[in-house]
N, C-alpha and C positions, 0 to 999 in steps of 0.2 A: 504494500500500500504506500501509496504519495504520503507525503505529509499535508495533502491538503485534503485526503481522504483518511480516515479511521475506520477500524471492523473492531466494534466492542461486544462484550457477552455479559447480558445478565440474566444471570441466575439459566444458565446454559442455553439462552438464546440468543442467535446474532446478529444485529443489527450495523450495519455502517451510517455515518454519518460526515458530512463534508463539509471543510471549514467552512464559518462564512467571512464575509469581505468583512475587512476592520468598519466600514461606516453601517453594517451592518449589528454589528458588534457593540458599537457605541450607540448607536438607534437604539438597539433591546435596553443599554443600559439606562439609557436617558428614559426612556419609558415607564421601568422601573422606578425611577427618578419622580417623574408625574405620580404615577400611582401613590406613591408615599407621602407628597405634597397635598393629593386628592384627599387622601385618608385623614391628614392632621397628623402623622405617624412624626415621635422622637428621632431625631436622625442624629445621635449620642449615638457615639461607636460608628464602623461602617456602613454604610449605605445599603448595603445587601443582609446586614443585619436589622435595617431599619425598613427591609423590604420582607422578612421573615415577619417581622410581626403585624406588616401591613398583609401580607396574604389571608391570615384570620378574618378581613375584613372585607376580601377582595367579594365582587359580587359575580354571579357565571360569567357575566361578557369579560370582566377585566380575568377572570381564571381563563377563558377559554383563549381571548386574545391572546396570553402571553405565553399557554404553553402552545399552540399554533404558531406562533411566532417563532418558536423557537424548532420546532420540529420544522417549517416547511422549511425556515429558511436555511436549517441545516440537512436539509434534503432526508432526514432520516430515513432508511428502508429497513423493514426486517426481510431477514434473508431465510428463515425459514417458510415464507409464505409468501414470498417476493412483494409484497407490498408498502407502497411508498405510505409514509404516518402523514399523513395532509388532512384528514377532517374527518368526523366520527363515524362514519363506516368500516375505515380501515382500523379506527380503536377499536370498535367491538369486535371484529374480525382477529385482531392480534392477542387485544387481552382479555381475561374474564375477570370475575367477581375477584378468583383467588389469586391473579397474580396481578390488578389494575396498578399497583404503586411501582410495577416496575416503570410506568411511562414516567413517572416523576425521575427514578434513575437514571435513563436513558436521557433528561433533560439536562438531568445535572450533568451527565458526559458530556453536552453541548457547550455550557455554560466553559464547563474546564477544559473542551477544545479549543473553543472561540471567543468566549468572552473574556475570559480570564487572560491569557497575552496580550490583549488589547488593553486591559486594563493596568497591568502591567507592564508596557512598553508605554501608554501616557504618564506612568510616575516615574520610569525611567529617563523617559528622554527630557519632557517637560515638565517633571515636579507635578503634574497633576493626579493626585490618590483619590480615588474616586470609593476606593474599597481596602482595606487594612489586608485584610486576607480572602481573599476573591472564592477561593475554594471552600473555607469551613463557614466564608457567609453565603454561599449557593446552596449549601448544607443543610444553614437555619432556616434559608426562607423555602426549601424543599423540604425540611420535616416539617416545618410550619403547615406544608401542602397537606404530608399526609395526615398528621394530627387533625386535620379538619373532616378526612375521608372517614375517619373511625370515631362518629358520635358517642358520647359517654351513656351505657343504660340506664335506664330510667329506674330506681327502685321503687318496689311494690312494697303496698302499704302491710302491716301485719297483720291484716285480715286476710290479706293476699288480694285484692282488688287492685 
């Protein structure tokens, strides 16, 4: 594989994914940026920490936007089923009930193919830090994701009603 092309496995499935363009890169991040602004979200610590706990807030459009965004424009395919991830057909096709948090993972490999050196070549070359640690905060606002997919149950009263 190029280095502008990756083949990742999660949890024994393989998906490729292709870098995107750095304005690319910077677009998802700025968007991120919006969202947080949107929400009123602390943006204490990095910004992708401050997008973790904006996700709890997020509503479907700004969930679906972002991980759409992130899949089409990293072209992702799984390669067991040769299907390109571009819109929810090809999710229900790829994942089900018991493995759906893998598409959160498969996003986060985006984030740390492509966003993440971009973010890190703006603090390089031009002092611009946009994020402290690009990776363990793609992390927070991706467990952020799933904590939101696994509602807390409800407990029954001691009658059992």
């Amino acid at each position: 594989m190029s280095e502008l092309m990756k083949e990742i496995t999660i949890n024994g499935r393989k998906f490729n994914i292709v870098k995107m363009s750095a304005f690319d890169a910077i677009h998802f991040k700025l968007r991120i940026m919006e969202l947080i602004a949107k929400h009123g979200i602390n943006v204490s610590g990095s910004m992708m920490e401050a997008a973790g706990r904006a996700f709890t807030l997020l509503n479907r459009e700004d969930h679906d936007e972002i991980i759409f965004r992130l899949l089409t424009t990293s072209r992702v395919q799984c390669m067991d089923n040769e299907m390109p991830l571009e819109d929810w057909g090809s999710l229900d096709a790829t994942f089900g009930a018991d493995n759906i948090a893998d598409v959160y993972l498969v996003a986060l490999e985006c984030v740390k193919f492509s966003v993440a050196p971009v973010a890190e070549g703006l603090k390089k070359n031009i002092g611009l830090d946009i994020s402290i640690n690009i990776q363990s905060s793609a992390r927070t606002l991706l467990s952020a994701w799933l904590k939101t997919l696994t509602p807390v149950s409800e407990q029954k009263s001691p009658s059992g009603e």
